[in-house]
C-alpha positions in Angstrom: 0.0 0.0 0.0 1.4 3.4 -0.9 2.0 6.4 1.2 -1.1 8.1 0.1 -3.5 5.3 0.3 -2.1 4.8 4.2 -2.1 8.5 4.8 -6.4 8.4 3.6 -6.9 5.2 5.7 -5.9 7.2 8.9 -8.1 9.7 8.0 -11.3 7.8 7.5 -10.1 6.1 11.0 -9.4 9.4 12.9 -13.2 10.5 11.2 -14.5 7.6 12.6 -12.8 7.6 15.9 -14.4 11.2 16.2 -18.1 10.7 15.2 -17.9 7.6 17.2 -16.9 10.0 20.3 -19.3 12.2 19.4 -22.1 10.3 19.5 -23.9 10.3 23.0 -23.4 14.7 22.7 -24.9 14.6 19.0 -28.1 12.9 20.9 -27.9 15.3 23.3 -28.1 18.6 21.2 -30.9 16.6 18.9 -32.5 16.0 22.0 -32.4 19.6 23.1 -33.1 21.5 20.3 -36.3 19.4 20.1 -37.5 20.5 23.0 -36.8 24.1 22.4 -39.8 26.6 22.0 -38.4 28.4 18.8 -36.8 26.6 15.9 -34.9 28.3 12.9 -35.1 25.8 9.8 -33.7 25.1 6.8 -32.4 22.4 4.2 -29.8 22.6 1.4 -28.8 19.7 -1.5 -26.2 17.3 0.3 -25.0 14.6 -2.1 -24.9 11.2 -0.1 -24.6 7.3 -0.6 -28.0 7.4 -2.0 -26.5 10.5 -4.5 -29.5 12.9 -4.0 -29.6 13.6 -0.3 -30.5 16.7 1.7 -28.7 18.5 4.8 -31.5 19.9 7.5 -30.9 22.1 10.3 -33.1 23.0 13.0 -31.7 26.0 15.0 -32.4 27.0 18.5 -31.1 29.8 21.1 -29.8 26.3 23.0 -28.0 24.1 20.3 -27.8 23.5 16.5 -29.0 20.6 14.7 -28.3 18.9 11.7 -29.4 15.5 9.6 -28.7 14.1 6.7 -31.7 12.6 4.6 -32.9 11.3 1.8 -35.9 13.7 0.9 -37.4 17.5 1.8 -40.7 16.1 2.7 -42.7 15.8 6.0 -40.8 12.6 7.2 -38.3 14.3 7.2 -39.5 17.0 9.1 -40.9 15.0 11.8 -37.5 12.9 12.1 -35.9 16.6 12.9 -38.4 17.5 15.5 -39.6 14.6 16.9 -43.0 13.7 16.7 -44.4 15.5 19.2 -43.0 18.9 19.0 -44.9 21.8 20.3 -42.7 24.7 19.6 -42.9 27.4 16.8 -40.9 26.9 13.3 -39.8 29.7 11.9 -39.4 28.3 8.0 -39.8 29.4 3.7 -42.9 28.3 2.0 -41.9 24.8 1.3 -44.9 22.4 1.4 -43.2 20.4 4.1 -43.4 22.5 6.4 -47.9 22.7 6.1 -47.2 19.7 8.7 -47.2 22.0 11.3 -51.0 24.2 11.8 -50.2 27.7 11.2 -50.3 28.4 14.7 -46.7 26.8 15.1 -45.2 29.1 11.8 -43.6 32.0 10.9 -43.5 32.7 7.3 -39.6 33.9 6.4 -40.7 37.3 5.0 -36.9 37.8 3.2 -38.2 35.1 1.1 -41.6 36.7 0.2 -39.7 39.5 -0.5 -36.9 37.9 -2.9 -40.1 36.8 -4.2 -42.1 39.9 -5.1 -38.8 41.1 -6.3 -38.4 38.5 -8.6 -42.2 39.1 -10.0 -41.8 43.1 -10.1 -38.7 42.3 -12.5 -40.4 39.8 -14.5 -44.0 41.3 -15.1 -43.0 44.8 -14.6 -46.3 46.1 -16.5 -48.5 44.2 -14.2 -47.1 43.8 -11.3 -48.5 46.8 -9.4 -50.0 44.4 -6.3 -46.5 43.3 -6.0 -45.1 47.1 -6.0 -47.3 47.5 -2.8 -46.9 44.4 -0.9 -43.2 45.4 -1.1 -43.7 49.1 -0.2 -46.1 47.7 3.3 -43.0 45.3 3.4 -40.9 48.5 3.9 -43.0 49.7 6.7 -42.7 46.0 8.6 -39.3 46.3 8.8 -39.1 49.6 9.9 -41.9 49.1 12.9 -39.7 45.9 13.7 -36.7 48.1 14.1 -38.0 50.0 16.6 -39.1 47.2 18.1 -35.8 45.9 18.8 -34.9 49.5 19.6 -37.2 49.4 22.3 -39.3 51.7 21.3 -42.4 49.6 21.0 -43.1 46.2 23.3 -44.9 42.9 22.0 -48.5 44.9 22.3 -47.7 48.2 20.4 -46.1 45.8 17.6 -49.0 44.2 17.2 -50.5 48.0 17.3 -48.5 49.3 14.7 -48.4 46.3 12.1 -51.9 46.4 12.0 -52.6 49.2 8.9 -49.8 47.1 7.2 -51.8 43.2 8.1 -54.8 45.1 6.9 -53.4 46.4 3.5 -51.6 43.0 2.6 -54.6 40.3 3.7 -55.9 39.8 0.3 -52.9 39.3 -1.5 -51.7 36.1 0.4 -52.6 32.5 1.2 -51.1 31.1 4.8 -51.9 35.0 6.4 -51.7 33.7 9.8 -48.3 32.2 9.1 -46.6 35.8 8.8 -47.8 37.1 11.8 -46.5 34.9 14.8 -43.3 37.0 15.4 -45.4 40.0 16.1 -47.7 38.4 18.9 -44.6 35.7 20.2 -41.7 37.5 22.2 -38.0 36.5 21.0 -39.1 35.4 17.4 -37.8 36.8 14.3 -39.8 37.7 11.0 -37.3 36.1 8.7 -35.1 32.6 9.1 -31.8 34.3 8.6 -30.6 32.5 11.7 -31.1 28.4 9.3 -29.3 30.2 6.6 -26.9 31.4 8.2 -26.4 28.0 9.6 -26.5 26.6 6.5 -23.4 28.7 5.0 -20.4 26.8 6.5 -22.0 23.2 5.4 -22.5 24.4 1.9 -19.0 25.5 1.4 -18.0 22.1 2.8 -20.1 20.3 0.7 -18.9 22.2 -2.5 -15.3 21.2 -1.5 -16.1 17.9 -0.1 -18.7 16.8 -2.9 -20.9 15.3 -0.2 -20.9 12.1 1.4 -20.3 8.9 0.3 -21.6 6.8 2.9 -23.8 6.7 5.6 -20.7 6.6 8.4 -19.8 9.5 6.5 -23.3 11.4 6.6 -23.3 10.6 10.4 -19.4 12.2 11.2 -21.0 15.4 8.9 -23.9 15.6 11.1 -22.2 14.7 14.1 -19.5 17.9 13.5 -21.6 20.2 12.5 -24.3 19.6 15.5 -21.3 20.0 17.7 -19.2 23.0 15.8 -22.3 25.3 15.4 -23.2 24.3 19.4 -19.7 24.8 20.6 -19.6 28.3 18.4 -23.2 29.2 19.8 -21.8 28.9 23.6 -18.3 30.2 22.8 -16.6 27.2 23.5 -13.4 26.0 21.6 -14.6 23.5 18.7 -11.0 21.5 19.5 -10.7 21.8 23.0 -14.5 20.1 22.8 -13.4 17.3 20.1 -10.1 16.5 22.0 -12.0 15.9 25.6 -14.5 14.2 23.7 -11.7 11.7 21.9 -9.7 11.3 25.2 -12.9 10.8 27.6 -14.3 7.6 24.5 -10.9 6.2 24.8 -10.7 5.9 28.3 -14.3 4.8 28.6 -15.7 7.9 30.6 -19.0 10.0 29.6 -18.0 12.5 26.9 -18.1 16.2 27.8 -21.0 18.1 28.0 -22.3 21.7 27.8 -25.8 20.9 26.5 -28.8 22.9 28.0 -30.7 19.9 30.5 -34.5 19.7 28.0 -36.5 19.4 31.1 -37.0 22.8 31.4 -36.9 23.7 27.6 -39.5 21.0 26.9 -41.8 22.9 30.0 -41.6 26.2 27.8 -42.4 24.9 24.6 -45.4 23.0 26.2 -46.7 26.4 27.6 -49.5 28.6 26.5 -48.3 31.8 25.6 -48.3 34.7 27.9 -50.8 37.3 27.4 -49.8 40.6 26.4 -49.4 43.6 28.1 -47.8 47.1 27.8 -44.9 47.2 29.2 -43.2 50.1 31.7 -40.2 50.2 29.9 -42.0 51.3 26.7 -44.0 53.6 27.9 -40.9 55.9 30.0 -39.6 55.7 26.1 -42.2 57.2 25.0 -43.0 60.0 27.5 -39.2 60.9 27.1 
């Protein structure tokens, strides 16, 4: 056997070695995240054993998930979440995601607006509807600023996107969908937070050319889960891997910084809170 062919064998071991180290904390975040009360999610193509595969990942303020599948369908879905999860996805349009009611989605509203952008270009003599929806879009964003600003709480959101709910309601199918961020604290009305996720795995997968097997899909999944964790809790991705290795070889539990679920499961099980005006927004606005 040559030099290189030794030099890849040690590779595939060391991968091995890892994901096999790896394993108890990749249930861990999957278990955690899917107890989580907001999810970010996302899919992108990931070339696998079975050639056309796709790369999921469910993000939470907790941990970061990935899987590896076969499909983009509901299965899918429900093998990410589990199958009794309570919490609120914040997803695009894709028909996959019409497994959860609409009272557990937001609608990403940077892909509604790609979209009307792509429609005003197109059919730029008739798309006049699509001229306004992007103009109320305007004024969503800028309420939401403020928002975050402080200048308005979870009530006087709601308050203030209510000329703009009124002047878009005709125009689109799954209304309810768009809306959650503005009457659930802490959620976002766009899933930057999947694709940003997404970014690092699809320059690996453009230099790696996928996966080949499914010991390979499962070391992707396992690395990811734990880089994008490790990075989310400022933790040192190799200071992680290394215990992890050290504590398999010896035969000890492997390391752990994962949020207990107990408590995350409780909050995604709970009714939401009812509103109020808040104190703090209304010194802003007397000042």
């Amino acid at each position: 056997m040559n030099r290189s062919l030794r030099n890849t064998a040690s590779i595939v071991r060391g991968c091995e070695r890892v994901s096999a180290a790896l394993e108890t904390v990749d249930a861990a975040i999957q278990q955690a995240v899917q107890t989580q009360p907001h999810l970010n999610v996302d899919e992108t193509p990931w070339p696998s054993e079975a050639r056309k595969g796709w790369l999921w990942v469910a993000v939470s303020a907790a941990a970061v998930c990935f899987r590896i599948c076969t499909g983009r369908g509901q299965d899918e879905l429900r093998a990410l979440l589990g199958s009794s999860y309570r919490g609120i996805v914040t997803s695009d349009h894709l028909s996959a995601y019409k497994l959860l009611p609409t009272g557990q989605r937001q609608l990403c509203w940077s892909h509604l607006i790609r979209n009307l952008l792509g429609l005003q270009e197109s059919y730029a003599d008739t798309s006049g509807w699509a001229d306004q929806m992007l103009k109320q879009s305007e004024a969503l964003f800028f309420i939401w600023h403020w928002y975050k600003e402080g200048w308005y709480d979870q009530v006087a959101l709601q308050q203030a996107l209510l000329p703009v709910r009124l002047a878009m309601q005709e125009l689109l199918a799954q209304w309810d969908a768009l809306w959650t961020f503005s009457r659930v604290e802490g959620l976002e009305p766009t899933n930057n937070a999947a694709e940003r996720a997404l970014r690092p795995a699809v320059l690996w997968r453009k230099g790696s050319f996928g996966s080949r097997s499914a010991e390979g899909c499962r070391f992707v999944e396992r690395l990811l889960r734990v880089w994008a964790t490790c990075q989310q809790q400022e933790r040192a991705l190799f200071a992680f891997l290394t215990a992890a290795v050290a504590a398999a070889w010896a035969g000890e539990a492997a390391p752990r910084r994962i949020p207990a679920p107990g408590q995350a499961a409780r909050d995604a099980q709970a009714p939401p809170a009812v509103l109020r005006p808040s104190a703090h927004t209304a010194v802003k606005w007397a000042a």
